[in-house]
C-alpha positions in Angstrom: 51.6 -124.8 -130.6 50.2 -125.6 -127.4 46.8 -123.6 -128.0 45.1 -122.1 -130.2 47.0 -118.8 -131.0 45.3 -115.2 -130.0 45.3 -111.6 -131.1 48.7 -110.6 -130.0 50.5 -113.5 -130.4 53.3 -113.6 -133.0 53.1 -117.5 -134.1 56.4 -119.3 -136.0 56.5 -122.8 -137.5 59.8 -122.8 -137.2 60.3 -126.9 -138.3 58.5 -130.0 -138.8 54.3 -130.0 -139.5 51.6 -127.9 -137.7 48.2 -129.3 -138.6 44.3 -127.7 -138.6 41.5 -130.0 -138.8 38.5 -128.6 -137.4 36.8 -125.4 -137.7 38.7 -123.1 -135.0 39.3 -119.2 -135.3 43.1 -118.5 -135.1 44.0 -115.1 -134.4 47.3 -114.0 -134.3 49.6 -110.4 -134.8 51.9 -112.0 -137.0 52.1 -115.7 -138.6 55.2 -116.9 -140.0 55.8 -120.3 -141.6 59.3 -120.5 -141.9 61.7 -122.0 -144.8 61.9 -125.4 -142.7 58.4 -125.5 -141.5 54.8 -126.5 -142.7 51.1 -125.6 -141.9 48.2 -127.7 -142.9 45.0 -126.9 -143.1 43.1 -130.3 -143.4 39.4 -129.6 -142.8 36.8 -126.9 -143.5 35.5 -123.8 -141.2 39.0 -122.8 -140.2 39.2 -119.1 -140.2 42.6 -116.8 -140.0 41.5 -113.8 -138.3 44.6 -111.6 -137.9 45.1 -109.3 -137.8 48.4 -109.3 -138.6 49.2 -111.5 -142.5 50.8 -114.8 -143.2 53.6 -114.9 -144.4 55.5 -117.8 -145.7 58.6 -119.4 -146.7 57.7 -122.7 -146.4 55.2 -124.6 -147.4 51.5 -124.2 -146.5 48.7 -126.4 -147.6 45.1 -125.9 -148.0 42.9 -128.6 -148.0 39.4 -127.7 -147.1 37.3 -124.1 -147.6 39.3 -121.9 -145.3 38.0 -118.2 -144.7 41.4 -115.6 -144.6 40.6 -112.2 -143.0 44.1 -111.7 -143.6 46.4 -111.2 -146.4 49.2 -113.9 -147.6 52.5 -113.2 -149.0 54.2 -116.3 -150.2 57.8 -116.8 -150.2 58.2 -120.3 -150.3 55.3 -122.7 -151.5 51.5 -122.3 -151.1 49.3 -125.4 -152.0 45.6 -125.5 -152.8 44.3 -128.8 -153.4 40.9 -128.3 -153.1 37.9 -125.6 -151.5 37.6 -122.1 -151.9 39.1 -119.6 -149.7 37.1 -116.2 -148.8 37.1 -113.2 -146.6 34.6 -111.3 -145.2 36.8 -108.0 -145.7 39.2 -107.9 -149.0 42.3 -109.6 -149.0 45.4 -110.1 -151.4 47.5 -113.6 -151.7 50.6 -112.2 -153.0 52.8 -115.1 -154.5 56.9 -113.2 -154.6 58.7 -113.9 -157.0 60.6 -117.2 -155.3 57.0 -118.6 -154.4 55.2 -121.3 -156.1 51.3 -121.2 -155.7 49.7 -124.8 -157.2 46.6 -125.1 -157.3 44.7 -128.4 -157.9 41.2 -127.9 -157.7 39.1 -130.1 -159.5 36.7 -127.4 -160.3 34.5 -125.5 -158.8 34.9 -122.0 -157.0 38.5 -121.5 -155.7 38.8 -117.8 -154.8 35.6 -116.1 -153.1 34.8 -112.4 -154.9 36.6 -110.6 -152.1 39.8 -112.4 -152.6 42.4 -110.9 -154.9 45.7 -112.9 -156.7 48.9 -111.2 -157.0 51.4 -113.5 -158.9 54.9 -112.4 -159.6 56.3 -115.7 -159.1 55.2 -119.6 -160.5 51.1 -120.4 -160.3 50.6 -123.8 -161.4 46.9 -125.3 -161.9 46.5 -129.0 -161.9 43.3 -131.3 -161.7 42.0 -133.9 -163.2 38.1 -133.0 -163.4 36.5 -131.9 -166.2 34.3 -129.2 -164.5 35.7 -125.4 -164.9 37.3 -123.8 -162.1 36.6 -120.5 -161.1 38.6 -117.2 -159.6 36.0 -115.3 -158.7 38.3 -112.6 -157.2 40.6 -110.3 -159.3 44.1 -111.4 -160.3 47.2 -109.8 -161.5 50.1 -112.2 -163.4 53.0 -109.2 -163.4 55.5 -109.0 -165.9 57.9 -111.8 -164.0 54.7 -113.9 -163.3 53.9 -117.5 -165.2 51.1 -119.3 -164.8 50.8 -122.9 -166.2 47.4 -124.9 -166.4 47.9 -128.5 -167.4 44.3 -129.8 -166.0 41.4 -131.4 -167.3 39.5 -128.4 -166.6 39.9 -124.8 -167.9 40.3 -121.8 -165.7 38.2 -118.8 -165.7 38.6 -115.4 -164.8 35.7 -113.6 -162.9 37.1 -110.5 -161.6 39.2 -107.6 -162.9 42.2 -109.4 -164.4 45.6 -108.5 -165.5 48.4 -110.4 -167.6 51.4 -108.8 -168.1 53.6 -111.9 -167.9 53.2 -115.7 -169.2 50.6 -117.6 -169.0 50.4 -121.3 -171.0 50.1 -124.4 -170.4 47.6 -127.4 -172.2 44.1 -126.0 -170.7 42.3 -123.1 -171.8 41.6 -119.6 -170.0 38.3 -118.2 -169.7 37.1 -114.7 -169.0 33.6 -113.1 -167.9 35.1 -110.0 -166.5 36.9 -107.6 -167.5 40.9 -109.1 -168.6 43.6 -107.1 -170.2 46.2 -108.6 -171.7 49.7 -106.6 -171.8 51.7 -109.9 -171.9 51.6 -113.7 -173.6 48.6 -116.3 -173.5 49.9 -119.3 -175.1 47.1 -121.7 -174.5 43.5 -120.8 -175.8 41.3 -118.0 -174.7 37.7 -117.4 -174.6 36.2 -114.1 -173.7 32.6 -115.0 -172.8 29.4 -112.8 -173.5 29.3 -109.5 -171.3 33.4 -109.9 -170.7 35.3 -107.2 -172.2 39.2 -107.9 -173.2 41.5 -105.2 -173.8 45.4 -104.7 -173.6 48.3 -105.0 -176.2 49.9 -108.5 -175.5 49.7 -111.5 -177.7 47.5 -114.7 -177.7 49.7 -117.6 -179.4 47.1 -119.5 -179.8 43.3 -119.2 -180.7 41.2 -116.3 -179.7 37.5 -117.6 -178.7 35.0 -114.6 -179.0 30.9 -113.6 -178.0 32.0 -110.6 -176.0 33.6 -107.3 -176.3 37.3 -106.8 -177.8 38.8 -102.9 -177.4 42.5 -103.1 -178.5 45.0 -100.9 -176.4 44.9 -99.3 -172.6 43.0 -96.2 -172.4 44.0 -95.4 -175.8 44.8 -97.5 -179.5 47.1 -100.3 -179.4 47.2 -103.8 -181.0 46.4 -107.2 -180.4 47.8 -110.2 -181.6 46.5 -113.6 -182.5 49.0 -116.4 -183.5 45.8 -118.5 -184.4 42.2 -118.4 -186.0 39.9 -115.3 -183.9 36.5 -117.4 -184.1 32.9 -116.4 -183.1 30.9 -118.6 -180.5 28.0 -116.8 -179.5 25.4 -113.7 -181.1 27.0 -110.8 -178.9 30.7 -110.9 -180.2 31.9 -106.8 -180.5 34.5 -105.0 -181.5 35.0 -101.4 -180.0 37.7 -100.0 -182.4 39.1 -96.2 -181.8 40.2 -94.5 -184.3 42.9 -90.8 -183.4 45.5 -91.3 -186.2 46.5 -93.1 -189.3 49.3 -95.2 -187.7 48.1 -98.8 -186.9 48.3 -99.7 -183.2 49.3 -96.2 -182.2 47.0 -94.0 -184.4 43.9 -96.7 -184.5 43.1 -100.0 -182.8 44.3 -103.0 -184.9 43.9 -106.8 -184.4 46.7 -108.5 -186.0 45.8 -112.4 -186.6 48.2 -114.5 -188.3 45.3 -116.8 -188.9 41.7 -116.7 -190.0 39.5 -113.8 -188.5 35.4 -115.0 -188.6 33.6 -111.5 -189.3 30.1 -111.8 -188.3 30.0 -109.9 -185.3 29.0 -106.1 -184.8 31.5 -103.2 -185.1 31.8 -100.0 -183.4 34.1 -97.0 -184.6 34.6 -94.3 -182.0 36.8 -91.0 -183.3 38.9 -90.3 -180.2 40.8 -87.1 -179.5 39.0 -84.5 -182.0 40.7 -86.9 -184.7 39.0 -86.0 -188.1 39.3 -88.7 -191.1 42.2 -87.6 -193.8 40.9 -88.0 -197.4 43.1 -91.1 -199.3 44.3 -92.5 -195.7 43.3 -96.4 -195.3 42.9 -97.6 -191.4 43.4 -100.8 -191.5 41.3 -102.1 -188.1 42.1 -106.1 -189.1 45.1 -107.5 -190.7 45.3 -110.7 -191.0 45.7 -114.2 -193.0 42.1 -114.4 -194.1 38.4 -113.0 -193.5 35.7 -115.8 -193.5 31.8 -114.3 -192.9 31.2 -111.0 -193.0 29.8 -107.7 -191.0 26.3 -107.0 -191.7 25.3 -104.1 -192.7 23.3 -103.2 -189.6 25.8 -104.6 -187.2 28.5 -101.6 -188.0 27.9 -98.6 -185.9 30.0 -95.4 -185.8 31.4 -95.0 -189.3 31.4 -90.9 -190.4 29.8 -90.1 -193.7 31.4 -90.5 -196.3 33.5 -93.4 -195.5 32.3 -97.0 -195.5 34.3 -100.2 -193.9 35.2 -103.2 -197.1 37.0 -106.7 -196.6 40.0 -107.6 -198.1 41.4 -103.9 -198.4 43.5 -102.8 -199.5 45.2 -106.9 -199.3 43.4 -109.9 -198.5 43.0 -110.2 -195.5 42.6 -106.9 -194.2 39.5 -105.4 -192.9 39.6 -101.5 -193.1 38.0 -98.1 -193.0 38.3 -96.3 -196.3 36.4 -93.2 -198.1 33.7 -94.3 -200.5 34.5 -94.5 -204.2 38.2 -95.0 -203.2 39.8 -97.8 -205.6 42.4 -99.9 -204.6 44.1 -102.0 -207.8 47.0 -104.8 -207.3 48.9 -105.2 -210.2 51.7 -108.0 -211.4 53.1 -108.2 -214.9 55.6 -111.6 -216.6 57.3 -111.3 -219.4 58.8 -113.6 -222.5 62.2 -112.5 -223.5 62.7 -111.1 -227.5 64.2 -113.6 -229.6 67.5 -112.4 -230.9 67.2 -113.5 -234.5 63.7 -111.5 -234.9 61.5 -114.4 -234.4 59.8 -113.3 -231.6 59.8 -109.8 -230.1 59.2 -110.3 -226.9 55.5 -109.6 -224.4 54.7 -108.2 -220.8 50.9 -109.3 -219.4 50.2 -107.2 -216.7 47.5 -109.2 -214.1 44.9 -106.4 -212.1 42.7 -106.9 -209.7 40.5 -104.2 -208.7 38.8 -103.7 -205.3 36.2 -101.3 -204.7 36.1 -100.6 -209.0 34.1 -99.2 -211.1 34.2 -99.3 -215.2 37.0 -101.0 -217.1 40.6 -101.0 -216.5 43.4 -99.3 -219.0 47.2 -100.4 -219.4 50.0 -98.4 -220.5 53.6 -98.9 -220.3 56.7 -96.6 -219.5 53.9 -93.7 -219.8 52.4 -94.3 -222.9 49.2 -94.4 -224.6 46.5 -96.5 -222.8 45.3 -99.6 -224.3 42.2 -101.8 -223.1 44.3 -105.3 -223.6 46.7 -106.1 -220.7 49.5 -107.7 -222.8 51.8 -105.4 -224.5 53.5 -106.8 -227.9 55.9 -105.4 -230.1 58.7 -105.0 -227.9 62.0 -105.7 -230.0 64.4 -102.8 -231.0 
């Protein structure tokens, strides 16, 4: 490039290394960095003004704050090392599915608010700070999209964000927007106060939590926890809709295959005209274990009538059930009858009553009721 390119101009790198360092304007209709070639942009104040987008198949580097008042759709390899890019108008870096976006910021803002991340390709994040690193923009990880942090510093999420695809690695993700997950987060999460997550994917790992949680998109749905869902903060919700009796279809359910820390405030909404059917259990949590519990004051929502209990109907399980209902678990052992009339034989049957009231009775086969729970005289 023999100057600096203009509105009009369609501008190639066809081979070898074109290089940036100092604060130009580059306009251009069209910029195309192609399989063989490179672009660098080495210092701060350079500004891509377009109008046309960049589009790239080879590899592009960012070095300093750049300002893009065009979009990007990478093709071949977009790096990031370090400042944040913005726009003045809204723009959309769209990584393709053979593109690779790495970023290594060691913290900091990356994207500016205006600034949106389509990935449907490979995002890497890398750094070796241990300050957070922000996206300030929104981003979208599509179904074929992985992103992978392995960085001293977490990532967070400040914009309307989307996972439908993978997104792991060794550092943890952060949101204090709005995120929905419809795919897998395999590294830990935090949703911060005032963030609200939502969606129906899984989180194979722990679930951090002072915001809002609302299972499902626009409707009930469930989501997962591999690990322990644990409270960090005072303003920790959970916005559960209720329309039918059928976990994650019916009602919202948060399935944790873990521990679930209860001390946050609840919120039943009755979607679609749905009225409560006598003797039906909702189960809103199921999962290894409750630790602290819902005050009181902190449940909003919950009809007349019915009432929300721990460890119903099974341990572990958090659920909306009528008042007065009672909920008994029952397991019986037995000693086999001796033969030669010795012994004639015994069932104990072990209750345990949830919810109870008064004493328990035992028959067997239909018989008459008896207070004990171990039933004798059973040889012929």
């Amino acid at each position: 490039v023999n100057r600096v390119p203009a509105p009009g101009d369609n501008v190639v790198v066809a081979d070898g290394h074109t290089g940036i360092s100092q604060g130009v304007t580059l306009g251009f209709e069209s910029l195309t960095i192609a399989a063989g070639g490179a672009l660098n942009i080495n210092q701060p104040g350079v500004v891509l003004a377009g109008p046309g987008a960049v589009i790239n198949y080879g590899t592009s580097t960012n070095v300093g704050s750049a300002v893009y008042e065009v979009g990007v759709t990478n093709n071949g390899t977009f790096m990031w090392n370090a400042g944040k890019i913005t726009s003045t108008s809204t723009v959309t870096i769209t990584n393709e599915m053979a593109g690779t976006l790495a970023m290594g910021h060691n913290g900091g803002d990356a994207t500016g608010s205006n600034v949106s991340i389509v990935n449907k390709g490979t995002m890497t994040k890398t750094g070796g700070s241990s300050s957070v690193t922000f996206l300030e923009g929104d981003f979208t990880n599509t179904s074929t999209g992985t992103l992978t942090s392995n960085s001293a510093n977490s990532l967070r999420f400040e914009g309307t964000s989307v996972n439908e695809g993978m997104m792991n690695g060794t550092t943890s993700y952060g949101n204090t927007s709005t995120f929905t997950n419809n795919g897998t987060i395999a590294s830990g999460f935090g949703n911060f106060a005032s963030a609200t997550l939502s969606g129906t994917g899984s989180f194979t790992n722990s679930l951090r939590q002072d915001g809002t949680v609302t299972p499902g998109n626009a409707g009930p749905g469930a989501l997962t926890v591999t690990g322990d869902v644990d409270e960090f903060g005072n303003a920790a919700t959970y916005e559960m809709e209720v329309g039918g009796s059928v976990p994650g279809s019916g009602h919202d359910q948060i399935v944790v295959n873990g521990d679930f820390e209860q001390n946050a405030n609840l919120n039943i909404t009755l979607i679609n005209g749905y009225t409560l059917v006598s003797g039906a259990v909702y189960t809103l949590v199921d999962a290894t274990s409750l630790s602290g519990q819902f005050a009181a004051g902190n449940i909003s929502g919950v009809p007349a009538g019915w009432e929300i209990l721990p460890n119903i109907p099974s341990p572990g399980q958090l659920s909306l059930i009528e008042e007065g209902a009672c909920f008994i678990t029952a397991s019986a052992t037995s000693t086999a009858e001796n033969c030669l009339g010795s012994g004639d034989g015994t069932i104990t049957v072990t209750a345990n009553c949830a919810d109870c009231t008064g004493s328990l009775e035992y028959s067997l086969n239909g018989g008459a009721a008896q207070a004990s729970n171990v039933f004798t005289g059973l040889a012929d």
